[in-house]
N, CA, C and O atoms as a GROMACS GRO file, in nm:
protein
  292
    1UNK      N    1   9.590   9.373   9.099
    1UNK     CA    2   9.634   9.509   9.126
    1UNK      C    3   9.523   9.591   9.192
    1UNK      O    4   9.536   9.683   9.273
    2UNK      N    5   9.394   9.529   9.131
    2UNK     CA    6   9.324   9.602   9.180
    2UNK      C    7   9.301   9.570   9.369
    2UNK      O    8   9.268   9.654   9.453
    3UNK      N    9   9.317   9.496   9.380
    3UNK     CA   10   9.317   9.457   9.584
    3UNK      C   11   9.459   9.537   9.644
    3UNK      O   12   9.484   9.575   9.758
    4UNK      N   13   9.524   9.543   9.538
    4UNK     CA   14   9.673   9.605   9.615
    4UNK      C   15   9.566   9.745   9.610
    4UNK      O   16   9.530   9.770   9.725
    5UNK      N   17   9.509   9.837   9.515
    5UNK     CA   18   9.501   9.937   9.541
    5UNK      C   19   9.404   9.969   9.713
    5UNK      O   20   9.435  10.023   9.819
    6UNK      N   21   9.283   9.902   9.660
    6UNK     CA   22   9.209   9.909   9.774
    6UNK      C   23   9.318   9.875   9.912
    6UNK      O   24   9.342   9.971   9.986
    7UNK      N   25   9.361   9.787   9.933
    7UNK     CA   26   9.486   9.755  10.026
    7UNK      C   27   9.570   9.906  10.077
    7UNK      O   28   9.589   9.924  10.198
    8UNK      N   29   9.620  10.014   9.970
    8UNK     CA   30   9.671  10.123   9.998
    8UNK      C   31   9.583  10.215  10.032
    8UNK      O   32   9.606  10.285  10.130
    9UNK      N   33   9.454  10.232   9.947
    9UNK     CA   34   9.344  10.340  10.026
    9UNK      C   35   9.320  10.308  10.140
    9UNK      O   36   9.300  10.407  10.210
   10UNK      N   37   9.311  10.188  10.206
   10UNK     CA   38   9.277  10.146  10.308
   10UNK      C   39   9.364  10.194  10.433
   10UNK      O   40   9.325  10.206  10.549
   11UNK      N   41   9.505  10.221  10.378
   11UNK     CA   42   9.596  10.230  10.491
   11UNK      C   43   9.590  10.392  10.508
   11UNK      O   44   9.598  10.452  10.616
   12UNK      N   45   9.570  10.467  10.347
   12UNK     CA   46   9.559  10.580  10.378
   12UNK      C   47   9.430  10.670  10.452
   12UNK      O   48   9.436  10.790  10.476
   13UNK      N   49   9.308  10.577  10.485
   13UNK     CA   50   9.198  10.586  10.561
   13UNK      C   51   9.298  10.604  10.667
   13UNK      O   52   9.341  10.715  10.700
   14UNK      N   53   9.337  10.483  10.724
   14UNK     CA   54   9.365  10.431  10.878
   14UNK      C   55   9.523  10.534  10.943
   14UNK      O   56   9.568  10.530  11.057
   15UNK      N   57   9.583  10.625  10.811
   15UNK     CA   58   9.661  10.729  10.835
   15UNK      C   59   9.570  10.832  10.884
   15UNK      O   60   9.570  10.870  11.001
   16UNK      N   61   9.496  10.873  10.798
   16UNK     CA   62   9.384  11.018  10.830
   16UNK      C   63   9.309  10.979  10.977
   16UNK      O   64   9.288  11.068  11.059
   17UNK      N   65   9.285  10.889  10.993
   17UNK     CA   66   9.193  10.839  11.150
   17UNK      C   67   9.293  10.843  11.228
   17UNK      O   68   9.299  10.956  11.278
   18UNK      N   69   9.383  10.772  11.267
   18UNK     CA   70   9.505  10.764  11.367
   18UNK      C   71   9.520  10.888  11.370
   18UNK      O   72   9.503  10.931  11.485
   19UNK      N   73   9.551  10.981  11.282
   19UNK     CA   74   9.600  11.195  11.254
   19UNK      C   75   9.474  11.269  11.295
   19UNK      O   76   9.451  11.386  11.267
   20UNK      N   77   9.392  11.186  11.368
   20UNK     CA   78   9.241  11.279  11.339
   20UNK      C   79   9.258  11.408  11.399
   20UNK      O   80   9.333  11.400  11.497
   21UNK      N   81   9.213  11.531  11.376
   21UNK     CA   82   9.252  11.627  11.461
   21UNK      C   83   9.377  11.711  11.449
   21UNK      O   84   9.394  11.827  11.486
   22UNK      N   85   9.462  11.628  11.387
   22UNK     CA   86   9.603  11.675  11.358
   22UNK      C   87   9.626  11.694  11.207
   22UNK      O   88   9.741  11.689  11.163
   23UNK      N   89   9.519  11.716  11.124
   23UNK     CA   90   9.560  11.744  10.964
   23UNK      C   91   9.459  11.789  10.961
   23UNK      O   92   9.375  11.783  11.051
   24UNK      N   93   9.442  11.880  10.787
   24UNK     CA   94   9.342  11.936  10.765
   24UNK      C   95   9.354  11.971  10.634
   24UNK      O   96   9.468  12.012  10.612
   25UNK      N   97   9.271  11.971  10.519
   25UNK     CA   98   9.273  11.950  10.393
   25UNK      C   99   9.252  12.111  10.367
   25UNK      O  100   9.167  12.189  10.411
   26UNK      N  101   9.384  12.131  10.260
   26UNK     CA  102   9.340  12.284  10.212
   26UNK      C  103   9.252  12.288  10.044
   26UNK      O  104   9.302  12.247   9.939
   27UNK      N  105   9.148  12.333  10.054
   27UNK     CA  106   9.095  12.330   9.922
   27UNK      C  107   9.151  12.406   9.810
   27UNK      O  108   9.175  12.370   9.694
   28UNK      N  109   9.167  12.523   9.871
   28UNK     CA  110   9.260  12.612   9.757
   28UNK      C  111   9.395  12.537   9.664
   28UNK      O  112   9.400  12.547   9.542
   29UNK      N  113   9.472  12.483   9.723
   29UNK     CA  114   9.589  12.397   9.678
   29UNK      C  115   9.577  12.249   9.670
   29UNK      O  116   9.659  12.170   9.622
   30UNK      N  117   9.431  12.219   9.738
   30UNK     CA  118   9.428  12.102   9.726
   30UNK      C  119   9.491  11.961   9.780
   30UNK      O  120   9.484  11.854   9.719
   31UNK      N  121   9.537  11.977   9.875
   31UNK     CA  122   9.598  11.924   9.971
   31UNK      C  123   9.600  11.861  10.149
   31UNK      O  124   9.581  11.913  10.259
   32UNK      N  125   9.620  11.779  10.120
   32UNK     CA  126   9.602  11.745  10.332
   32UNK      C  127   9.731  11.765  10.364
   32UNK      O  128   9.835  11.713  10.322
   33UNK      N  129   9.704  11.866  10.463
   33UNK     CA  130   9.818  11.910  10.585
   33UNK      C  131   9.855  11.811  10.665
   33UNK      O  132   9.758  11.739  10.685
   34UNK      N  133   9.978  11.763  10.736
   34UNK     CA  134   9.956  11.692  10.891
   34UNK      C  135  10.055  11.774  10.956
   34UNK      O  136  10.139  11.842  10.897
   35UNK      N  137  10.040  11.762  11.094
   35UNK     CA  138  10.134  11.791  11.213
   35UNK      C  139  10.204  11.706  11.242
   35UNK      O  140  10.299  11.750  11.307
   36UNK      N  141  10.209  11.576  11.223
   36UNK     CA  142  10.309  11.496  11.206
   36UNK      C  143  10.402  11.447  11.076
   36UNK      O  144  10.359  11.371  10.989
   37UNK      N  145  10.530  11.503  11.077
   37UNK     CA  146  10.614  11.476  10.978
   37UNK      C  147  10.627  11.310  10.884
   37UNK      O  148  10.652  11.290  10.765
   38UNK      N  149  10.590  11.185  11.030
   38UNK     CA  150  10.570  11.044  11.017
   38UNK      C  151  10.471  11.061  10.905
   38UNK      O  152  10.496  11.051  10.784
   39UNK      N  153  10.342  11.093  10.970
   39UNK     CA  154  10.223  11.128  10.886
   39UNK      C  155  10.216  11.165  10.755
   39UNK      O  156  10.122  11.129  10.684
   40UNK      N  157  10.329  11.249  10.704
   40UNK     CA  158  10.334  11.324  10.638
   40UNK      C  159  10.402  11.241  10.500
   40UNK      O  160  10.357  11.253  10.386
   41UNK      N  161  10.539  11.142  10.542
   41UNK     CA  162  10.581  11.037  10.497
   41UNK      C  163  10.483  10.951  10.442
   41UNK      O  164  10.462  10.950  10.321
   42UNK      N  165  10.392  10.843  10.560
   42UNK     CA  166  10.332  10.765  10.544
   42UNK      C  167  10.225  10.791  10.429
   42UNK      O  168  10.224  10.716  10.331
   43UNK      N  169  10.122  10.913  10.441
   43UNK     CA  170  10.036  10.937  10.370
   43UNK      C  171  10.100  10.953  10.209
   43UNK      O  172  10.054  10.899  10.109
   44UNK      N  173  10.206  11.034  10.216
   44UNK     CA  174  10.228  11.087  10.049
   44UNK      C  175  10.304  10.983   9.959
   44UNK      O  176  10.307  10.982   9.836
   45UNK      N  177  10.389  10.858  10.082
   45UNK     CA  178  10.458  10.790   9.992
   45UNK      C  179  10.300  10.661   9.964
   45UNK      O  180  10.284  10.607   9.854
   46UNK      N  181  10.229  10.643  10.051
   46UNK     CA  182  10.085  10.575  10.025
   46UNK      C  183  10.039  10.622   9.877
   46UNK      O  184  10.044  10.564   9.768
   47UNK      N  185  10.008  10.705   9.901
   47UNK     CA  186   9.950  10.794   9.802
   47UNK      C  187  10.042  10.808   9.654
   47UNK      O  188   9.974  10.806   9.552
   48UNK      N  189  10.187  10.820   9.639
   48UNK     CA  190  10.262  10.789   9.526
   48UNK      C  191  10.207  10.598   9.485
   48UNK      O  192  10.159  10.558   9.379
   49UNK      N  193  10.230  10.532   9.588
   49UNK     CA  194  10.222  10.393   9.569
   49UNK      C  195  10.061  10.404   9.420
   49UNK      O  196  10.028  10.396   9.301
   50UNK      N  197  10.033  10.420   9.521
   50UNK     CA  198   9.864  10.411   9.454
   50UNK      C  199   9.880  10.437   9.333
   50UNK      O  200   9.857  10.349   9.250
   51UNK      N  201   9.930  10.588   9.286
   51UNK     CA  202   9.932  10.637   9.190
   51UNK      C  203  10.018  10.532   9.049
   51UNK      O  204   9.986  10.515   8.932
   52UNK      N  205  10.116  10.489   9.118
   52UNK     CA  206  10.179  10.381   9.029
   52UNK      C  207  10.088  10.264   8.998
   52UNK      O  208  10.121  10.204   8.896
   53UNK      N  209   9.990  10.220   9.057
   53UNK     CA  210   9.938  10.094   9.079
   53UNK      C  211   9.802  10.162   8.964
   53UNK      O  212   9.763  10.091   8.871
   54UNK      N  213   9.753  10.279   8.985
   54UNK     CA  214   9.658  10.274   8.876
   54UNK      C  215   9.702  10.323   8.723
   54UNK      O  216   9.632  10.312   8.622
   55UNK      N  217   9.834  10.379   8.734
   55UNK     CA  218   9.865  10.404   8.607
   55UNK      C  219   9.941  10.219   8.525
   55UNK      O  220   9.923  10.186   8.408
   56UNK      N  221   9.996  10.160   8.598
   56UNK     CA  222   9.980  10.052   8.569
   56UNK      C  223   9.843   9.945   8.544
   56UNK      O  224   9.873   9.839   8.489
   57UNK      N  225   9.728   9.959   8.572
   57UNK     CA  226   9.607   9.942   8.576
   57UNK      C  227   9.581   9.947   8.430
   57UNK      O  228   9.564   9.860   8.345
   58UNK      N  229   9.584  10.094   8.426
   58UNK     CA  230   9.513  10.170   8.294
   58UNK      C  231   9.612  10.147   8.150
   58UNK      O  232   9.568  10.154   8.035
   59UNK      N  233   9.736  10.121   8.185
   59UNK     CA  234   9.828  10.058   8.122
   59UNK      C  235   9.772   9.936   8.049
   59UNK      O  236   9.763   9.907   7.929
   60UNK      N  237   9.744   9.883   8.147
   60UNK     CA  238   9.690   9.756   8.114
   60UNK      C  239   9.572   9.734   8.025
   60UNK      O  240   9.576   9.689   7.910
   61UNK      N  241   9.463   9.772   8.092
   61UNK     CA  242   9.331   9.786   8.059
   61UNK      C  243   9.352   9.846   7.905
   61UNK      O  244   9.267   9.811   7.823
   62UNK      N  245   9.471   9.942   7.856
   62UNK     CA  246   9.501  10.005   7.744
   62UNK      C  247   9.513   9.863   7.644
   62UNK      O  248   9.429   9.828   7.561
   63UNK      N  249   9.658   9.781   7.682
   63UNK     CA  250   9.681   9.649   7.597
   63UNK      C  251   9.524   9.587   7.593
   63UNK      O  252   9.454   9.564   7.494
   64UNK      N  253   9.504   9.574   7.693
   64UNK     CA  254   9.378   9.433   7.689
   64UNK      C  255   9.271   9.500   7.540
   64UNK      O  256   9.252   9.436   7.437
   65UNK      N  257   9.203   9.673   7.575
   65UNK     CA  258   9.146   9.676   7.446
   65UNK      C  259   9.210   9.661   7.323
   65UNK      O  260   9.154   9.597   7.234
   66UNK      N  261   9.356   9.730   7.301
   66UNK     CA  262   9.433   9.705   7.172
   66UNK      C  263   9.433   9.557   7.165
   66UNK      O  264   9.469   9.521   7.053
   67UNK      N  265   9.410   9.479   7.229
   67UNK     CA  266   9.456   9.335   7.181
   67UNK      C  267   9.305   9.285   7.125
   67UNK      O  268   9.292   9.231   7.015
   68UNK      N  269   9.179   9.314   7.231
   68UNK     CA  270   9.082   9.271   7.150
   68UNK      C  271   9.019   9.337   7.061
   68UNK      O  272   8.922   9.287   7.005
   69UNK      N  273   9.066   9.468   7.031
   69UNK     CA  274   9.037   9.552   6.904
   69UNK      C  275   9.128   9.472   6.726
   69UNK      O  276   9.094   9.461   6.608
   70UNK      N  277   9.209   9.450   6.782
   70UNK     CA  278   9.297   9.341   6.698
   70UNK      C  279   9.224   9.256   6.646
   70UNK      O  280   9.188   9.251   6.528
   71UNK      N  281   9.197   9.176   6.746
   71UNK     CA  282   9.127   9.043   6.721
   71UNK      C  283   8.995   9.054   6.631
   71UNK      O  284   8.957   8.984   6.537
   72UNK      N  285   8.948   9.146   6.682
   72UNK     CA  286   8.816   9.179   6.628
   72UNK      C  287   8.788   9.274   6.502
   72UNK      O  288   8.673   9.292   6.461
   73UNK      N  289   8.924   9.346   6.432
   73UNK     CA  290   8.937   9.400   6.327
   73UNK      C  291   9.000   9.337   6.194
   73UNK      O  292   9.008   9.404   6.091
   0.00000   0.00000   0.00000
C-alpha cells in the first residue's frame, strides 16, 4: 500500500507541473486552486485516493500492534 501511495503523490506532483502557472494554493482555506476543471478532477479525486490508502494503512498498522500487544500480554 505503501508504493500505491507514493504511486498517487507522484501523479499528483506530475498534475501540479503539467498546471504550472495555472493553479495557486490559497493559505487561508487551505487549498490549491486550478483553471482547469480536468485538473481540478484529476488532482482531488488523486488526492481522495490517497486519503483512503493511508487510512487503510493506519488501519492496519492499528491490528498489527493489537495483535502483537496480545501476544506479548
Amino acid at each position: 500500500m505503501n508504493a500505491e501511495v507514493m504511486g498517487k503523490a507522484h501523479f499528483v506532483l506530475q498534475v501540479l507541473e503539467k498546471e504550472w502557472g495555472a493553479w495557486e494554493y490559497n493559505m487561508k482555506k487551505g487549498g490549491v486552486y486550478f483553471e482547469s476543471k480536468r485538473a481540478v478532477i484529476e488532482f482531488n479525486s488523486t488526492m481522495e485516493q490517497i486519503g483512503v490508502l493511508v487510512r487503510k494503512i493506519k488501519e492496519l498498522q492499528l491490528t498489527i500492534l493489537e495483535t502483537q500487544s496480545g501476544e506479548n500480554g
